[in-house]
N, C-alpha and C positions, 0 to 999 in steps of 0.2 A: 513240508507244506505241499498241498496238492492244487489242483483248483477249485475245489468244493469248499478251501478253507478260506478264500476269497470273496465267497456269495455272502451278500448282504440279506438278511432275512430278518421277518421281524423288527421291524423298524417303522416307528412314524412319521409316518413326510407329511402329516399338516404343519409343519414348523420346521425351518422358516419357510416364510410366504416367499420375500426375494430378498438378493443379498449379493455380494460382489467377493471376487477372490481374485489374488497378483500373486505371481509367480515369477522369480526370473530362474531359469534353469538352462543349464551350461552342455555345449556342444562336447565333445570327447572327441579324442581322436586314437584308435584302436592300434594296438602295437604288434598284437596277434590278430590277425583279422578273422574275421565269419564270411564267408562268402557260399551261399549256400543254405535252401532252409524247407522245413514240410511244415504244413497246417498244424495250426494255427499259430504261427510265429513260430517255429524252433528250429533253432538252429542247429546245422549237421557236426557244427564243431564248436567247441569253447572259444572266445575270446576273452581279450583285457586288454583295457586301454587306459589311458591318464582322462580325468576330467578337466576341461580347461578353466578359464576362470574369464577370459576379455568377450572371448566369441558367446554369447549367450542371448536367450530368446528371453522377450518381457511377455507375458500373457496375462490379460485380466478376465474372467469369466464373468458375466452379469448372468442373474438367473432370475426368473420371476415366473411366480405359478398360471399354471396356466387356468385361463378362464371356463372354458370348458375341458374336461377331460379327452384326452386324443392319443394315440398309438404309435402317430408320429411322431418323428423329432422334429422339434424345433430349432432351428439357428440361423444366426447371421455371421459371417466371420469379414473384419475387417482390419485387413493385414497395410502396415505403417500410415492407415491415417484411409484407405480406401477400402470399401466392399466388394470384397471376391468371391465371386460366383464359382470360379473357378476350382475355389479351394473346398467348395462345400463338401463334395462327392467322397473325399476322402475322409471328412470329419465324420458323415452319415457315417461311411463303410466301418469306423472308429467305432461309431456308437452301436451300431449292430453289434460288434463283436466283443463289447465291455456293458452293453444290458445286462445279462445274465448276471454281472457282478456288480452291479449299482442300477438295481432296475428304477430309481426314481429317475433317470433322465426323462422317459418319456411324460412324466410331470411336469416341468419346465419348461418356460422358453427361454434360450439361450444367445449371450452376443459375445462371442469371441474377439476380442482385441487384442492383436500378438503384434510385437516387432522383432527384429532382428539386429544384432549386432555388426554384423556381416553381410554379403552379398546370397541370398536366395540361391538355392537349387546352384553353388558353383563348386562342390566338390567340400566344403564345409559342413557336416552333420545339422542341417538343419533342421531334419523330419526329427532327430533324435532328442533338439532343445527343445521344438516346437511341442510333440507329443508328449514327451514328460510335464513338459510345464502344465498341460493342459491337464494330462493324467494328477500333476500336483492340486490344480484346481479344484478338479472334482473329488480327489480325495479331502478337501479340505471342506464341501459340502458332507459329503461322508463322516464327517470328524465334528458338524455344526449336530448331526443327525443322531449319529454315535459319540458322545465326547469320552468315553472310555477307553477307545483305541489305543492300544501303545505306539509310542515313537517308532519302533524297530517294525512293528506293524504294517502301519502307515508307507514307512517305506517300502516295505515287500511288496505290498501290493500297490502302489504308485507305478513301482518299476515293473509290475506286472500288469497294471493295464498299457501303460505305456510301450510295451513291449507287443500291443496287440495292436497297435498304430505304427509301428517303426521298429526293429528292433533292434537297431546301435542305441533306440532310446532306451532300454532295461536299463545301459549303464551310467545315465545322466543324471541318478537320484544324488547320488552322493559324491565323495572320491577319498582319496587325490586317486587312487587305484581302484579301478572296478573291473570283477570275471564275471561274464554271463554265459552259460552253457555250464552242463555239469561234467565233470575232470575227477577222475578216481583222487587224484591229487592235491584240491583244493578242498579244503572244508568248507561243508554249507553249499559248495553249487549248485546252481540247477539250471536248466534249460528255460524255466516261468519266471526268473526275475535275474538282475544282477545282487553281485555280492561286492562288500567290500574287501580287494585283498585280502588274506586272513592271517598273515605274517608280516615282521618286521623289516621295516623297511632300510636297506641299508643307505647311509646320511649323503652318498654321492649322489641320492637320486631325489633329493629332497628342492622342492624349487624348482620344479627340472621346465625348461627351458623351450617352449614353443615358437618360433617366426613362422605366420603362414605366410607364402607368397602367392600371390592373386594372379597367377598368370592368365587363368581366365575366369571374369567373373560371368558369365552368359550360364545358359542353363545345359545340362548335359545333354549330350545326343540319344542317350542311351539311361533310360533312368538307373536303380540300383532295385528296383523291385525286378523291372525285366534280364538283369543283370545276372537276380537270383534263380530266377526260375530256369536261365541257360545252362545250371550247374545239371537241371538233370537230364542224363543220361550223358554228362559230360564225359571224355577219354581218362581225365585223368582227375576225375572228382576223387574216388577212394582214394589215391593214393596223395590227393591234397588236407580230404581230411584227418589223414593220420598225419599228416606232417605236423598239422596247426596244432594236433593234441600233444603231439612230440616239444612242440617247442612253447606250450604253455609248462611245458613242465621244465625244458631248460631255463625260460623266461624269470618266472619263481624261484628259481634258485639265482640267478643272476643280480635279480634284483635285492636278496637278501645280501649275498656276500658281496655286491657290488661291483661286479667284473664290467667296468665301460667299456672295454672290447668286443668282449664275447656281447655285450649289449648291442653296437653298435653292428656287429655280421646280423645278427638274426634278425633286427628290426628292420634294415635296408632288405636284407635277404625278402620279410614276409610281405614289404612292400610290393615288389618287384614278382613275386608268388603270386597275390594277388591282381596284378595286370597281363599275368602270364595266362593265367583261367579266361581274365575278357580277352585276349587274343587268339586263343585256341578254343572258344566255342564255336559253337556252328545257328544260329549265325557270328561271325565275331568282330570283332569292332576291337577301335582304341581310345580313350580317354585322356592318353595323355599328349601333350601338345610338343614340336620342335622343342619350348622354349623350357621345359620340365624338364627336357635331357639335358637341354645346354647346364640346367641350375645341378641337376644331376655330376654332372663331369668334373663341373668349378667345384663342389665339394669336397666329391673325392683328389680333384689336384689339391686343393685346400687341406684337407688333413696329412695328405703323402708329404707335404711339403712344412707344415707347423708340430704334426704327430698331435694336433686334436681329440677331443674325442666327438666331433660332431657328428652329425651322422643324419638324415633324411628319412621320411617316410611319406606314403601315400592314400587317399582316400580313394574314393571312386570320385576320381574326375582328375581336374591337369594341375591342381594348386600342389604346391610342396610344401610341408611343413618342417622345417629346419630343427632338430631338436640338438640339445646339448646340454651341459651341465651348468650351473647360478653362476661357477667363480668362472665362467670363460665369457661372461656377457658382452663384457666390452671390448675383448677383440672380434667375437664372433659378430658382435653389430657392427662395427665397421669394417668388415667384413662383407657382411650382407649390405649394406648402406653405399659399399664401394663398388662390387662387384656382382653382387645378386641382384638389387632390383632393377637394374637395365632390361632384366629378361619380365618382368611384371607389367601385366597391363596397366596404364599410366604411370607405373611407378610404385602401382600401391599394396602394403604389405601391412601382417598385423602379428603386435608384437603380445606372445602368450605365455602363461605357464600354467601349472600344473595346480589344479583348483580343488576345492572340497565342498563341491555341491549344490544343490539348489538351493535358495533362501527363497523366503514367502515374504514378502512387500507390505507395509500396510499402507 
């Protein structure tokens, strides 16, 4: 697929006049990371991540035609219940860059109503639920216009407009495993949408096991857009992105034959990769907080001392996400219930796992 097989053409937008669409779609949390990217969304290296299934955004779209014809976009976005002025800037910059492939937006007027499951802008993928959902939206206007589209379709290009608002969102269409970026190794990759894993997955990693710990819900210092752009002409980008290619390819194999070890080095390893790049840019900065290392430390004493197989990773920002396998739940939550959430802001943590996708709401 290219982008050209994306553009909507020929097509009648006198019908419908207006109409409403609900989306809940699911944050992901990346195991290979992307850090690093050129116009228009692509990324310098492949990731894959798990989708989750508790952390997820609700978005309803209202559309209604407009009265007179106009060039501009139309919208309102009002995020848990209030209207954000704030949020508009990036929905326009959204719709500029996904005209070309659904040019009836500038037909409508538009009111976005989204929430969240989780705490906003705190190191949780929210642009990723946020913009898919919304990208499911408008494909489902797409689908009122077109009802021919196929399923497999639909998601390609879900995940590929979504991908031109956020792009940890490519991998929020589906799951339980999504790769975005293209990999000599995985079939069907590409750089313009995610893909669903394309092999069997081995049964240890089935269910698999998310705790985020909220150590800071506040909004980051340093967003992940400006995050990206510090990768260029960074010291050691090339030899970051060969690594991340390197280990989507041990990742894939691990996860077929199931090695929880060699799992649990590369995932902690690509965490820790990636906070090494925000510390060594120029300008550089930290994300992560005291109380991320403290959770960090307790872990690793924790598996040195049980031979776990648990193991940690990080997004951009201070929260932790505790991953592990289904049969270790109940000691690794009291675990976490005894010794981890002392280090979380009030206390508060969310309990995840490994999801399949967005669903459309009636």
């Amino acid at each position: 697929m290219t982008e050209k097989d994306f553009i909507l053409k020929n097509i009648d937008t006198t019908n419908p006049e207006k109409g409403s669409f609900t989306w809940k779609s699911p944050s992901n949390i990346a195991l290979v990371k992307y850090w690093g990217k050129s116009e228009p969304q692509i990324p310098k290296n492949p990731s894959i991540s798990f989708t989750l299934n508790n952390c997820h955004t609700i978005t309803t779209l209202e559309y209604s035609k407009k009265n007179t014809p106009a060039k501009e976009y139309s919208v309102e976005v009002i995020f848990e219940g209030e209207v954000k002025e704030d949020f508009k800037p990036k929905i326009i910059k959204f719709f500029k860059r996904v005209e070309i492939y659904i040019p009836f937006i500038t037909e409508f007027d538009f009111v976005i109503k989204t929430e969240n499951s989780f705490p906003h802008s705190s190191g949780i993928a929210s642009s990723a639920s946020g913009m898919s959902a919304l990208a499911l939206c408008l494909m489902s206007i797409e689908k009122e216009l077109n009802p021919t589209i196929a399923e497999n379709y639909f998601n390609q290009k879900a995940s590929f407009l979504a991908r031109l608002g956020s792009g940890s969102a490519a991998r929020s269409i589906e799951g339980e495993l999504v790769v975005w970026g293209e990999h000599k190794n995985i079939s069907n990759s590409s750089n313009l949408y995610g893909v669903k894993f394309p092999y069997p997955i081995h049964k240890n990693f089935e269910n698999y096991q998310d705790t985020i710990l909220l150590v800071d819900k506040g909004e980051k210092q340093v967003s992940s857009t400006v995050g990206h752009k510090l990768m260029i002409d960074h010291p050691f980008a090339e030899q970051r992105f060969i690594q991340a290619n390197e280990n989507i390819e041990k990742l894939s194999k691990i996860l077929q034959n199931g090695d929880l070890s060699a799992f649990v080095n590369l995932v902690e390893s690509e965490a820790l990769s990636l906070h090494s790049m925000m510390m060594t840019s120029n300008p550089y900065f930290i994300l992560m907080k005291p109380n991320t290392l403290k959770i960090i430390e307790k872990i690793w004493e924790y598996r040195k001392k049980t031979a776990s197989d648990i193991c940690f990773t990080l997004d951009a920002g201070a929260n932790v996400h505790v991953l592990f396998p289904k049969r270790e739940k109940e000691k690794i939550n009291s675990f976490i219930k005894n010794e981890l959430i002392v280090f979380c802001q009030n206390n508060q943590y969310i309990c995840d796992d490994a999801g399949f996708g967005a669903m459309k709401l009636e």
